[in-house]
N, C-alpha and C positions, 0 to 999 in steps of 0.2 A: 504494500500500500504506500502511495507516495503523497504526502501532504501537500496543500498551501506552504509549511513552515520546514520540515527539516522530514528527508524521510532515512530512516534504518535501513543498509541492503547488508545481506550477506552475500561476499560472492566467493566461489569455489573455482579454484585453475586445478587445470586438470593439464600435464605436461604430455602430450602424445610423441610418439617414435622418443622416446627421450634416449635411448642407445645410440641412436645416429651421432654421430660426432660430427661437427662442424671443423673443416681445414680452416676454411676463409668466411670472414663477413657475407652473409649471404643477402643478396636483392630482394625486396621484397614481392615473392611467388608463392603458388599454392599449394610446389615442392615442398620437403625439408621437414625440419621441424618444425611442429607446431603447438599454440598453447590451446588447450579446450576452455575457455573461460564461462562457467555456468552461472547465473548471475537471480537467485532466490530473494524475489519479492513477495513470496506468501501466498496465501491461495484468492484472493479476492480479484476475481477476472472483470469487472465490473468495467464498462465503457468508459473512461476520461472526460466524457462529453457532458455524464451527470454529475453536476455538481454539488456538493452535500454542504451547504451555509455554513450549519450546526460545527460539522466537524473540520470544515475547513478542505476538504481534502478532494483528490481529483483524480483515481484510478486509473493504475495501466490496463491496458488491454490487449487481446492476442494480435502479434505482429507489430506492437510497438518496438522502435529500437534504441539501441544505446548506442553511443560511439565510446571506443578505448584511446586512448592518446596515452604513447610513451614517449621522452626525449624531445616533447614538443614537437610530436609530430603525429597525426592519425595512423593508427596500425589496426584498424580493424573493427567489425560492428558485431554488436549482440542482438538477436531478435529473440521477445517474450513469445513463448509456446507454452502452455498449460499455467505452471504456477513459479517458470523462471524463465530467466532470459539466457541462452547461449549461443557459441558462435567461434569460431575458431582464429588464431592470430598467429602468423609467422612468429617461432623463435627469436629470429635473426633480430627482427624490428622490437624487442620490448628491451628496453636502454636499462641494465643491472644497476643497484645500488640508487634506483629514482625512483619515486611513490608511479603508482596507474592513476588516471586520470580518468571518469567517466562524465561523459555528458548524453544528456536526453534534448535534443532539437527540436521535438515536436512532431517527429515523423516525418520534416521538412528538408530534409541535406540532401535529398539526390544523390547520385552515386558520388564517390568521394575516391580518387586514386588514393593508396597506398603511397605514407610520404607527406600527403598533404599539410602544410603548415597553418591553412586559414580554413572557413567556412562559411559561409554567409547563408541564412535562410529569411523565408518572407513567409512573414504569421496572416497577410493579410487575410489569407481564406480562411476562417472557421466554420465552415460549415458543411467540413467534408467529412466521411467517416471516420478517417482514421482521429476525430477527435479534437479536445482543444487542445495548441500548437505549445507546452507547458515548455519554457527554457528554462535546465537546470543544469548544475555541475557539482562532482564530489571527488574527492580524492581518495588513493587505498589507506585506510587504516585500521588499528586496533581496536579490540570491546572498549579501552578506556578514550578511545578518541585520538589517539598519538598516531601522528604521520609514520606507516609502514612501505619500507622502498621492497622493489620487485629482486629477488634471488634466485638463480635458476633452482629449482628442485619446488619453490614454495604452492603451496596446495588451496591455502585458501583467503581469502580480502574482506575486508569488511570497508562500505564507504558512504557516507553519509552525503546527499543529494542536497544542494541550498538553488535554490530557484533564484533567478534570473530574470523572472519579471513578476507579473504582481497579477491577480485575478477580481476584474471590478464589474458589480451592476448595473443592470442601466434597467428604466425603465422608460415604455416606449408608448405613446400613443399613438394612433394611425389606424387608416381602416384598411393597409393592404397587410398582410400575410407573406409577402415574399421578405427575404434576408435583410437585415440592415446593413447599410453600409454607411459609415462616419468618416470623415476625413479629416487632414492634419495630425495622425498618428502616427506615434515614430511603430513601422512596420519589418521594419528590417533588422538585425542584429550578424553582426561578423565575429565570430570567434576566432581569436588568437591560440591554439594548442601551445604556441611557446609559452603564452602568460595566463598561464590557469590562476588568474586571479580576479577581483571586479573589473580592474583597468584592461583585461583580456576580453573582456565583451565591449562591443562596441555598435551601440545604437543611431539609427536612424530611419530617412525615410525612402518609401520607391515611390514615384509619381510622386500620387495627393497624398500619399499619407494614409490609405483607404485599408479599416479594418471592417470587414465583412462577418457579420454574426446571426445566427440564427434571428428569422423573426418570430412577431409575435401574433398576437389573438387579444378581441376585445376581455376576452374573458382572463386571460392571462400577459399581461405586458411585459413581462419581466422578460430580461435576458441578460446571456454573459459574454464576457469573453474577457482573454489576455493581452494583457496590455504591458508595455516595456518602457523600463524608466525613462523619464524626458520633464523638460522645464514645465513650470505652469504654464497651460493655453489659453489665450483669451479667446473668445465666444468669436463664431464664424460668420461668415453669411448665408443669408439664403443659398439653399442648395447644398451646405457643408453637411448635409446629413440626408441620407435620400436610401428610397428603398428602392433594391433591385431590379425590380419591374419597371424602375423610374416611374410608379404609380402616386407616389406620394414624396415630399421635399420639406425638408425643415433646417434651423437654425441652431449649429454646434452650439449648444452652451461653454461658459469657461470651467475649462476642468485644469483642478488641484495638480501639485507638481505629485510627481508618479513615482514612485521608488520602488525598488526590488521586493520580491518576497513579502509583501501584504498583500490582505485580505480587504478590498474596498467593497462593502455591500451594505451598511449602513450608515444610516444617518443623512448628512451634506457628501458623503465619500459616495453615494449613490450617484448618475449623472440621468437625469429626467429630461426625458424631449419630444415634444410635441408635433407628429409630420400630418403635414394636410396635401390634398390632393396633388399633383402639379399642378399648374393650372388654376389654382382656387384662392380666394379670398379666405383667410384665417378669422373668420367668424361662424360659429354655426346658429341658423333659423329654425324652429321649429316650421313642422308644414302639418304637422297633426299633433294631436295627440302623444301620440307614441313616435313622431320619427322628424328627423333633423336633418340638413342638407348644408351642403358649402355652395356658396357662389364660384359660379368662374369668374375670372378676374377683367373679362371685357366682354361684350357682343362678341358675337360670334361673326367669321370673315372666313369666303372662300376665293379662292382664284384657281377659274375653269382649265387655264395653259397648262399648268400644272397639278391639277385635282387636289389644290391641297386647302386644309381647313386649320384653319390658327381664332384664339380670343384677341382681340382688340390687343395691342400694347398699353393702352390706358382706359382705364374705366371710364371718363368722357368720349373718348375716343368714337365714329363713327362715319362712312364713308359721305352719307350727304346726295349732291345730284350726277355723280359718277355711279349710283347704282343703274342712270340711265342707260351705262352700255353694255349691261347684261344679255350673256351669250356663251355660247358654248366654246370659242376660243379669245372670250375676253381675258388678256393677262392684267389687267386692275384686280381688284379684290372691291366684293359687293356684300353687303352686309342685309341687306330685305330678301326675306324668302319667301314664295308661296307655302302654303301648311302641307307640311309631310314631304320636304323635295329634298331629303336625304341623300338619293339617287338609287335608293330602294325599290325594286317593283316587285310585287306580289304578282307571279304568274295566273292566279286563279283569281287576279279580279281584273278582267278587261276594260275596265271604265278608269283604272288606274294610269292613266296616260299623260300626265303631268306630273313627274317623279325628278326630273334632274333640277340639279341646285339651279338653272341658270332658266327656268320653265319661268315663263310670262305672259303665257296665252290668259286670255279673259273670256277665249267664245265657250257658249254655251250650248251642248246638244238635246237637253232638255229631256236625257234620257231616264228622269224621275229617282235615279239610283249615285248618281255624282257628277254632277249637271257639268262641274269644271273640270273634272278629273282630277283633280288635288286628292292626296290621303286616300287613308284606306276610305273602298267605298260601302255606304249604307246594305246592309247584309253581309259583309264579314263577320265571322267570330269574335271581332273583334274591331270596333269601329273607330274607335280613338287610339292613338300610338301607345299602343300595351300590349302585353302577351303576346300574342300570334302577329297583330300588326305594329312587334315594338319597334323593329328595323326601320318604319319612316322616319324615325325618329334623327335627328341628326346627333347625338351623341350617341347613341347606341350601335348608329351603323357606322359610324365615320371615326378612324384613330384622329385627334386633336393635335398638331406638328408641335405647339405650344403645351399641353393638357393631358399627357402623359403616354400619347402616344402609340394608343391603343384603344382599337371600340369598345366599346359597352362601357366606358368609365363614365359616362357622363349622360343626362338623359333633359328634358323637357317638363317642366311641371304641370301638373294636371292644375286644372280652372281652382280645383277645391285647395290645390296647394297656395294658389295667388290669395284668394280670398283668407287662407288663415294666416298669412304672413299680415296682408296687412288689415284684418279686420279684429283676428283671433287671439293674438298674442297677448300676454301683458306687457304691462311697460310701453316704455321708449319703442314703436316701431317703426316709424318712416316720418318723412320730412322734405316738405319742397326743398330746392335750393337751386343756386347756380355756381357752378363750380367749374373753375378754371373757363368762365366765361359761355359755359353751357348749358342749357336750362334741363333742369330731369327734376328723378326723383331719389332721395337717397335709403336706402333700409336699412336699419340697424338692427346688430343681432342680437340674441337671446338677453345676453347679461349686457348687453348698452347700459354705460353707468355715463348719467349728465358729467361728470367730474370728468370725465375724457373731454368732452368740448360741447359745450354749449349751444342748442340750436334751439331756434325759435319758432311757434307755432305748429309744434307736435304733432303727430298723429290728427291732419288736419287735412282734408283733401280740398277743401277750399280756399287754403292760403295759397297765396303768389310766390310764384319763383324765386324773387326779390327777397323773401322772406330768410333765406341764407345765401348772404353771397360769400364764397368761401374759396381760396386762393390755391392754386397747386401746391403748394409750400403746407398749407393749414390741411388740406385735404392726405396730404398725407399722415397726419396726424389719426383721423378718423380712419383711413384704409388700412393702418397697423393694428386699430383697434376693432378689425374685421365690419368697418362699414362698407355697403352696397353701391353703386352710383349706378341709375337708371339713365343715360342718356335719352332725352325728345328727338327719336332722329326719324320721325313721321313714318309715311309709308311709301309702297310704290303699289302704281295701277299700271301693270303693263311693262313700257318700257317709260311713264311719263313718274318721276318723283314730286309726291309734295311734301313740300316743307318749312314744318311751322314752328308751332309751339306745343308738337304736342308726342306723345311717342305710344308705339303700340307692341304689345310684345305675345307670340302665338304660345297660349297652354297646349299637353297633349289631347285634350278634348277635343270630340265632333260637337255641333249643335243639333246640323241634318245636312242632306242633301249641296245644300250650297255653300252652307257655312262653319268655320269655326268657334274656339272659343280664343279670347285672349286677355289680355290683361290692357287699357287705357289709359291716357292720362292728356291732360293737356292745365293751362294758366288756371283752371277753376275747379279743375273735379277729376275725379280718379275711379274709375270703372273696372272692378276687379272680375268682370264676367260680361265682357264685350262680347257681343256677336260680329263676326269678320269675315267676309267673304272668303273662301279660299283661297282664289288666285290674287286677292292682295298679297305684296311685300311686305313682311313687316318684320321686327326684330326677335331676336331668337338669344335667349339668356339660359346657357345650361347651367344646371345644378349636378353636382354627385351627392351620392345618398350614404348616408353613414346607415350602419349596416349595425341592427340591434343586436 
């Protein structure tokens, strides 16, 4: 059993061909004599991967290995089978009258020539089988602890293992499931065989710094990993901490200066971080009862040359009367969409014939079942972008180049979701304004506390614009503290834009045959269950859904 703090090995050499006699110094081959070094860590075969708080400790497991170092130099490795470690080592190479030297790398060194006087390995992946990557090193000695040098003839070593870096918590919120991955960690470490001592390790980093560790679960957040001494880090930027799916992105906190051989899992020695979607506004909204969403952080923007879809760069942000040259090989970026033109077609509904993001037909055939061909049509299993017809949906069908990069992350909110943000909620929820000289509407999230910033005429669908006018500089103020900004960036009939003072934004709801549902707004009043003609343009604000 090998600790967090100091572990007990017994090891047994076993001298093989020991009657051969050596003429001359011999090279190191896999002729000759040789030592059997057996190396007994007890019967506890348990994975490295589990970590036990309580006891501090972190078990080897079968086909973990050891390295030997004699004369400051590698001569050979130990692999654990059952309930010890062995493995065989050129006579020639173990240097008389000098202690043995064992080091555990983590399972990380690659093949290593006979000879070799360095080593370097990289801890960044934890989250492969062979376990967490533990750095430790011992020398051979006696029951009392006193340095014992290698003699030809001697049978057996005893060496005590002191770890090399330090094993620390982290607890993690997020709603993806794949690996974490943090950066600005020192990930790399080079061993010196000549200087089996602390100043023989030698830390630092590959790339970013990027230590990869199991992820987590709403239900269980915690996670570990190994980490290697290095100065205090101050807090990072957006993106210093991200999950592997690149599904979700958050903000390295500053973590404590790191030293060898502890245990960091409680208290402040814990490191807490909070990742939200790519893509997302770090506020969450209730939409019901029981369920919560993040904002994307713009309108949503496609350009047909390239099929690609991105959020806004800025929350204000929105294209204006250049949606007028909507087409299928317009390279602008156009931001009003017909309802459901994901670029999704449902084979089995014929009437569905206005599906591409760049669709601006307004004729009508009057065929009493989807008069414009917009969205799924009336008699589907499914008439509003859900279930069977969730693919109209533009975040469900389309990966996001900005928003994580992959479909289904993001979705469309239903009529009933608009109406409980801002009718349902308590508190602080929305607020005219104008902001960085653009008239919308702002929504604030769950815990909107006034003490962040001040705004006037609250939950008021008849105040004016005017009512906050609030500066890029001040705006980011509230967009740290997960406010919304609804751009007024009107609609499109066709290929003709208008644009006023007012902004209209599509739920996944049908109404019927002609129309949608959406969400309204203009200088006096705010219509959280607009009817919309389908083939209007209009704005498209996805949500991800935190996942109970």
């Amino acid at each position: 059993m090998r600790k967090l703090s100091t572990i007990l090995l017994a090891v047994a050499l076993v001298l093989g061909l020991a009657q051969c006699k050596k003429e001359q110094p011999a090279t190191p081959q896999s002729e000759g004599n040789v030592v059997t070094i057996t190396l007994n860590v007890g019967d506890n075969n348990g994975p490295r991967v589990n970590v036990d708080p309580t006891g501090n400790q972190v078990t080897f497991t079968g086909g973990d290995q050891i390295l030997v170092a004699s004369g400051g130099k590698y001569v050979g490795t130990l692999t654990k089978n059952g309930t010890t470690f062995s493995g065989n080592v050129s006579e020639a190479d173990l240097v008389e009258n000098q202690p043995l030297y064992f080091y555990f790398l983590g399972n990380k060194q690659g093949t290593l020539q006979t000879g070799a006087t360095t080593c370097t390995v990289n801890i960044s992946d934890q989250t492969t089988e062979a376990g967490l990557p533990v750095i430790s090193m011992g020398r051979s000695i006696d029951s009392e602890g006193r340095i014992v040098k290698y003699v030809s003839g001697m049978t057996s070593f005893t060496s005590r293992l002191y770890n090399k870096c330090s094993l620390m918590k982290f607890n993690v919120n997020t709603t993806s499931t794949a690996a974490i991955c943090i950066t600005g960690m020192n990930n790399k470490v080079t061993v010196n065989f000549g200087n089996p001592t602390d100043e023989g390790f030698e830390y630092g980093m590959d790339g970013e710094g990027v230590i990869k560790m199991h992820g987590v679960t709403t239900e269980n957040t915690e996670t570990w990993a190994i980490v290697l001494p290095q100065a205090e880090l101050p807090a990072g930027e957006e993106g210093s901490v991200y999950t592997y799916d690149n599904a979700s992105i958050g903000t390295r906190p500053a973590i404590h200066a790191i030293e060898s051989n502890k245990m960091y899992h409680e208290g402040n020695d814990v490191i807490s971080m909070t990742l939200v979607p790519t893509g997302a506004i770090n506020g969450l909204f209730s939409v019901s009862a029981t369920q919560q969403v993040y904002f994307s952080k713009g309108n949503l923007q496609y350009r047909a040359s390239t099929n690609t879809w991105q959020f806004a760069e800025h929350q204000w942000d929105y294209i204006g009367s250049d949606n007028s040259n909507i087409s299928s090989t317009y390279s602008g970026w156009i931001d009003l969409f017909g309802w459901g033109t994901s670029g999704y077609h449902n084979n089995n509904d014929p009437y569905n014939v206005n599906y591409y993001p760049w669709s601006n037909s307004t004729s009508s055939d009057n065929n009493g079942i989807n008069s414009y061909g917009y969205g799924p049509s009336m008699g589907q299993p499914d008439e509003a972008m859900v279930n069977t017809s969730a693919h109209y949906d533009w975040g469900v069908h389309n990966p996001i180049s900005n928003g994580g990069k992959q479909a289904g992350q993001w979705k469309t909110m239903s009529r009933y979701a608009w109406v409980y943000i801002f009718e349902e909620r308590s508190g602080i929820r929305y607020a005219k304004a104008k902001v960085n000289d653009v008239n919308g509407v702002i929504l604030l999230p769950d815990d909107w506390s006034s003490e962040t910033y001040s705004l006037s005429n609250t939950n008021s669908g008849g105040a004016s614009f005017s009512s906050n006018i609030i500066s890029a500089s001040q705006w980011n103020t509230l967009e740290q503290a997960g406010a919304v900004f609804l751009p007024a960036a009107e609609y499109r009939y066709g290929t003709t834009v208008s644009e006023g003072n007012g902004g209209r934004y599509w739920s996944a709801s049908q109404e019927d045959k002609d129309q949608a549902k959406g969400m309204y707004f203009n200088a006096s009043k705010i219509e959280t269950y607009k009817k919309c003609p389908r083939y209007h343009g209009l704005s498209v604000r996805l949500v991800h859904v935190v996942e109970n």
